[in-house]
C-alpha positions in Angstrom: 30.9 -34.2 -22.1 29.9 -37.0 -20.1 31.5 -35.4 -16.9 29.3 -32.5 -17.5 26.6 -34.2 -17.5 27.2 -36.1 -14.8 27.8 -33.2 -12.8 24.7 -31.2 -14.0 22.6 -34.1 -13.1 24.1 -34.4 -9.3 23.3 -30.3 -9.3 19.6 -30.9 -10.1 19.3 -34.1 -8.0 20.3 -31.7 -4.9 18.1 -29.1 -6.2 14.9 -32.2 -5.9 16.2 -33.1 -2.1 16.0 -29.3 -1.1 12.7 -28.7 -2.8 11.0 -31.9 -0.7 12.9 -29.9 2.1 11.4 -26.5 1.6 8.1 -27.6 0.3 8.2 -29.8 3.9 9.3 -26.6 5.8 6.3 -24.2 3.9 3.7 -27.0 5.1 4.8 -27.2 8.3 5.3 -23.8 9.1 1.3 -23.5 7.5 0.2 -26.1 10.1 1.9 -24.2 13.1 0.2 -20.9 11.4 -3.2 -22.4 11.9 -2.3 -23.8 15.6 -1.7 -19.8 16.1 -4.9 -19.0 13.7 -7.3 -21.2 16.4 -5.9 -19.3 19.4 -6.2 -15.8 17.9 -9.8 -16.9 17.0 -10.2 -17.4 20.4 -8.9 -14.6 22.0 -10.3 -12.9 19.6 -7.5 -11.1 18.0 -6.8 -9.9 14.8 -5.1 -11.8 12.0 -2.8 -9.4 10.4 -0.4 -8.3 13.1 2.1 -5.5 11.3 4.5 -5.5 14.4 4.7 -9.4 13.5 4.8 -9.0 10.2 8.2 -6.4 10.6 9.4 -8.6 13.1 9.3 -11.1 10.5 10.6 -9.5 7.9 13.6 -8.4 10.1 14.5 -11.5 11.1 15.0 -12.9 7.9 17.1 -10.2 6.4 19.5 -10.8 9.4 20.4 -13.9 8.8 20.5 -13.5 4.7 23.6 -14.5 3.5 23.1 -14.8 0.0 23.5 -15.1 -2.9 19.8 -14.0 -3.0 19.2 -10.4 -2.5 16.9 -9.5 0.3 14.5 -7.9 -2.0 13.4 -11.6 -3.8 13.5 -13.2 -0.1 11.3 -10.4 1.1 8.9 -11.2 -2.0 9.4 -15.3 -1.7 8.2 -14.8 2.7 5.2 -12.3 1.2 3.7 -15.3 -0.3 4.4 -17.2 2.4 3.1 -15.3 4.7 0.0 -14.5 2.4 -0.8 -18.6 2.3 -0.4 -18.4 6.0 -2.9 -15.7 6.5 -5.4 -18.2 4.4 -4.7 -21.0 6.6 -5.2 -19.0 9.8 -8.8 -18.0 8.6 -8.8 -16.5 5.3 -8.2 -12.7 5.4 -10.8 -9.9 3.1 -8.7 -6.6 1.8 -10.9 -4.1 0.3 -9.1 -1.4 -2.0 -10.1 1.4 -4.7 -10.7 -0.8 -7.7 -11.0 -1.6 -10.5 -9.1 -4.8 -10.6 -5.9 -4.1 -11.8 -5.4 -0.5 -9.8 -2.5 0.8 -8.1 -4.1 0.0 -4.9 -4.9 -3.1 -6.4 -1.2 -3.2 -6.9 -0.3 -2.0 -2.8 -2.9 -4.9 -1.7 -0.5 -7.4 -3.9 2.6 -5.8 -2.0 1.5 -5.9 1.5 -0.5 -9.2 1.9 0.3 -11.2 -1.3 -1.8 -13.1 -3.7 -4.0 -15.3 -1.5 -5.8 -13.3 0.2 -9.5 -12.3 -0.9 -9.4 -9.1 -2.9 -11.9 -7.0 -3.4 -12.8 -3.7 -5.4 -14.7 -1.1 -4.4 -15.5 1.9 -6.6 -14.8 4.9 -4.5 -13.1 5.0 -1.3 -16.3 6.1 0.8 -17.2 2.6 -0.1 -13.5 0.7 0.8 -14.7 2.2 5.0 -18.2 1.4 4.5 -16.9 -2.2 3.7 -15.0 -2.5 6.3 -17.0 -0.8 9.2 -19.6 -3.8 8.0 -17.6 -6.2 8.1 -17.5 -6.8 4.4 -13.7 -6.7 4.8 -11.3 -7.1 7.7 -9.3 -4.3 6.1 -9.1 -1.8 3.6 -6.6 -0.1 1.6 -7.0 3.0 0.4 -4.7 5.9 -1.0 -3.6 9.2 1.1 -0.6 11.2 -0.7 0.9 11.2 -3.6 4.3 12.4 -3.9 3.6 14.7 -7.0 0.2 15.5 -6.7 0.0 15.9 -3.0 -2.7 14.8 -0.7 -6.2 12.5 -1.4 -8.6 14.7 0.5 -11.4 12.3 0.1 -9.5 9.4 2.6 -8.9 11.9 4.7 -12.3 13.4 5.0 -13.5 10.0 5.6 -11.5 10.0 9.0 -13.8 12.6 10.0 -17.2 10.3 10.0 -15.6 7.1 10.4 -14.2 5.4 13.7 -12.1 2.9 11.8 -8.1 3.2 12.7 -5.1 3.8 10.6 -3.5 0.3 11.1 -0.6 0.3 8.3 1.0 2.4 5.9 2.5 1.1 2.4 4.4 3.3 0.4 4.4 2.1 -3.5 6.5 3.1 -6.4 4.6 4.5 -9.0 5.5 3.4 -12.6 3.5 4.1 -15.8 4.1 1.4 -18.9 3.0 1.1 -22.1 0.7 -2.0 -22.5 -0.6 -3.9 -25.3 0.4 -6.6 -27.9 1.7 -4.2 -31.0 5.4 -3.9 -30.1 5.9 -1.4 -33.8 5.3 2.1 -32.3 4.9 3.8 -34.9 1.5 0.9 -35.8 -0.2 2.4 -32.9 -3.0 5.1 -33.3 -4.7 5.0 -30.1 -3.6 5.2 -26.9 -5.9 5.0 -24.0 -5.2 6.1 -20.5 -6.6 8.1 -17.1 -6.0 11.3 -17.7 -3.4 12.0 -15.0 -1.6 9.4 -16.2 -1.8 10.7 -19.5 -0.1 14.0 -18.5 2.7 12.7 -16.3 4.0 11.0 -19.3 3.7 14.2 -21.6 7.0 14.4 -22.8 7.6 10.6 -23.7 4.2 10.2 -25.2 5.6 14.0 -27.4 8.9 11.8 -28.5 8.0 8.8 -28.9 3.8 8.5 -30.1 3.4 12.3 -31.3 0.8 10.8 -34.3 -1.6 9.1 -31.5 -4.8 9.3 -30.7 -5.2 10.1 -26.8 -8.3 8.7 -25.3 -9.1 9.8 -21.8 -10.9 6.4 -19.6 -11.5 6.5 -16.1 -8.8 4.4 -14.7 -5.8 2.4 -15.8 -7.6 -0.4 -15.6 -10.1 0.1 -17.8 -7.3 1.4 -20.6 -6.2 -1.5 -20.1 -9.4 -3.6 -20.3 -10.1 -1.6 -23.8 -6.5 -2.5 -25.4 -7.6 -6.0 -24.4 -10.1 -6.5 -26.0 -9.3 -4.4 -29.4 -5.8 -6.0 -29.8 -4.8 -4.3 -32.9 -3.3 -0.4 -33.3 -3.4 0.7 -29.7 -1.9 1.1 -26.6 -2.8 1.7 -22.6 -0.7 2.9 -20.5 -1.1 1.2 -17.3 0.2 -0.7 -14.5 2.1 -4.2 -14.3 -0.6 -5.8 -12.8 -2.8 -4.5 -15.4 -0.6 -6.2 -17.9 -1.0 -9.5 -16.0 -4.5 -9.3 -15.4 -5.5 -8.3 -18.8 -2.7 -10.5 -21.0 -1.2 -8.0 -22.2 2.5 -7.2 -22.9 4.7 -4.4 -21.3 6.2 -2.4 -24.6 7.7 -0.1 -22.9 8.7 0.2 -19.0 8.6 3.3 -16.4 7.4 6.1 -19.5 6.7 8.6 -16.5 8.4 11.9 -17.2 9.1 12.8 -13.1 11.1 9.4 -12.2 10.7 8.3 -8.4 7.1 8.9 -8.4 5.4 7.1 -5.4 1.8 7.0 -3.5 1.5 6.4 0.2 -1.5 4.2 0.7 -2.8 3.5 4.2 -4.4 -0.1 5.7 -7.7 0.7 7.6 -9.1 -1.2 9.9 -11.0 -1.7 13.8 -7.8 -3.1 15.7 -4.4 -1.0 16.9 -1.0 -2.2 16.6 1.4 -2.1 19.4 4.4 -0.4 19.8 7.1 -1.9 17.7 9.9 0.5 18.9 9.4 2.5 15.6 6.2 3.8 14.9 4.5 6.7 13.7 0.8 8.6 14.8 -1.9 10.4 13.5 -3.8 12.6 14.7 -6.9 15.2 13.7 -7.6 17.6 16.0 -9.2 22.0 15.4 -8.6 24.2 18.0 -10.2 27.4 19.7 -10.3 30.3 17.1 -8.0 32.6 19.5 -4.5 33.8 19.3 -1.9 31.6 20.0 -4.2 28.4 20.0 -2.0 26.7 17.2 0.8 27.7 19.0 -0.3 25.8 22.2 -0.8 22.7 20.5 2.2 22.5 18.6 4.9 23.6 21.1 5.1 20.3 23.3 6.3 18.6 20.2 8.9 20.9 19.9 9.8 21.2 23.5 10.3 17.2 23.3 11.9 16.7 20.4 9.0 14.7 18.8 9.3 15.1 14.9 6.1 16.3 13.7 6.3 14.6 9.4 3.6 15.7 8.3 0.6 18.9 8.9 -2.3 19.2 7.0 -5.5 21.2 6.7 -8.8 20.3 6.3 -12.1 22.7 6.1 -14.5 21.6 8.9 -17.4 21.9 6.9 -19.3 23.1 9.9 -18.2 26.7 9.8 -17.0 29.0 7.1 -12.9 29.3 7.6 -12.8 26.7 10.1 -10.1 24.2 9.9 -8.9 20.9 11.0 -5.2 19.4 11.6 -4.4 16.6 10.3 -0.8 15.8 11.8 1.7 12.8 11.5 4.2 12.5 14.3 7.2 9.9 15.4 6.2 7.3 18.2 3.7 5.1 19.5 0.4 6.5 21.1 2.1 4.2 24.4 5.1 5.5 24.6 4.7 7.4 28.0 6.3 10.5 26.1 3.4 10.5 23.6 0.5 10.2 26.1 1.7 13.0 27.8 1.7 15.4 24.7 -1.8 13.9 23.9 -2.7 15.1 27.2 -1.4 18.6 26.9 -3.2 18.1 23.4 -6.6 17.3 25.3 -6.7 20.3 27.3 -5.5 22.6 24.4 -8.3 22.0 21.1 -11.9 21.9 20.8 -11.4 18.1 19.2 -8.9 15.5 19.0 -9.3 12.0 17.5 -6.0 9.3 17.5 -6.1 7.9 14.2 -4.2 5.4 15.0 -0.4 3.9 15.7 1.5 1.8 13.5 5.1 0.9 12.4 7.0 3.1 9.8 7.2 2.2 6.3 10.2 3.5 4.1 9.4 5.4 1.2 9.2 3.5 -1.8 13.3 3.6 -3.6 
């Protein structure tokens, strides 16, 4: 017995040497991080650097050799990176609140837990805090991959000059939340009601004798179970569960598995070329024959892979549309400026949203 101890007691003695270690690697690497922070500040360049940031991130996974799995590494260097961007010169995300929302949730995933959050309460208001400066960035949601596209972020593109500067795709998962873990002592569950209806079937199986009471977010189920405690349920995030203290009864209830929102960072700076990077474009063209045609052909005749086309009504003139187009490559790339040029001589208008690298969808 006393070997075993012995031995468990050299273990954690190592374990102390190599925390001093890291926690003397993390400060140092913070102190070069503000070194970098003073020169951006003076050429006046942006703090958040998404080609950096993959770079970053690709670095590390090469040289992983375990036994941690790149996931928790990619998670541990998040919040690293996150502390660095407060050292630098503190960093302001503005996302669709409330507190405890799914892009709440995408802000968490792409720059951490030290950075200044803030809510807003409709996305009009996440560009609005951003073209004043109120935020360096914003977050805001585009497509969902079962209910299709958030017109309202992309209407905003239409009177707003800020950029598409990231993309974040996020798994979706509804849970139950709340402290009663005996089902069958819950009678009201609270919920958005979206949320409600993609977890029909599990809610039919499993809490047939509830109550369902609609709220305007996830959040604010959440917020309600909170403060009631006893004989109900939200169902909600798991950073609604954090926020509000609540418990996670039951995980992923969603009836369509795989379930995931595209959410895009907005901002008044481009990313370069990274080597892998997606545009967007909104453009209308002529109302003639063959107009479309024009427009879409040197995409085809090049090879580029056009990922996504939308429509948007003008709002100028009855049955008047705009494009809304995602394509493969950089707006740099001398392949892409001379498509944008054909694209310049072929539509009525044309605004770049922006260039940025591409982000796997969610698993």
């Amino acid at each position: 017995m006393s070997k075993n101890n012995d031995k468990l007691k050299e273990y954690r003695d190592k374990i102390d040497s190599l925390d001093k270690e890291i926690v003397r690697a993390i400060q140092a690497r913070a102190e070069i991080a503000s070194s970098i922070g003073e020169i951006k500040r003076e050429n006046k360049e942006p703090i958040y650097r998404p080609d950096r940031e993959k770079d970053v991130y690709e670095k590390i996974l090469n040289i992983n050799g375990g036994p941690l799995p790149d996931k928790v590494l990619l998670a541990i260097y998040r919040e690293i990176m996150s502390g660095s961007f407060s050292v630098e010169k503190g960093l302001s995300v503005g996302y669709l609140g409330p507190e405890g929302s799914f892009s709440h949730q995408a802000v968490r995933a792409r720059f951490g837990a030290s950075v200044e959050a803030s809510e807003f309460s409709s996305i009009p208001e996440v560009f609005r805090a951003v073209e004043t400066d109120k935020a360096d960035y914003g977050v805001v949601p585009v497509e969902n991959s079962s209910e299709g596209l958030v017109n309202s972020t992309l209407d905003q593109f239409l009177v707003s000059d800020l950029n598409i500067y990231s993309e974040i795709y996020l798994r979706i998962t509804l849970n139950l939340l709340g402290s009663e873990h005996d089902l069958q002592k819950i009678k009201t569950l609270y919920g958005i009601k979206i949320a409600n209806a993609q977890c029909r079937n599990w809610i039919a199986a499993n809490l047939a004798h509830v109550q369902i009471s609609e709220t305007p977010s996830t959040s604010r189920a959440a917020s309600i179970v909170a403060e009631k405690k006893e004989g109900c349920a939200a169902i909600a995030s798991t950073i609604a569960a954090e926020i509000y203290g609540l418990d996670v009864i039951r995980e992923s209830i969603e009836d369509m598995p795989g379930n995931s929102t595209r959410f895009l960072i907005i901002g008044k700076n481009q990313c370069p070329p990274t080597g892998n990077d997606k545009t967007s474009i909104v453009f209308s063209v002529p109302d003639k024959p063959g107009s479309l045609y024009s427009v879409l052909k040197p995409f085809f005749d090049r090879g580029i892979n056009l990922s996504k086309v939308e429509t948007r009504p003008t709002r100028r003139t009855s049955w008047e549309y705009n494009f809304f187009i995602d394509f493969q490559g950089h707006r740099k790339d001398p392949i892409i400026e001379e498509v944008l040029g054909v694209l310049r001589e072929n539509t009525i208008y044309l605004r770049i949203l922006g260039s940025y690298p591409i982000s796997p969808p969610s698993p």
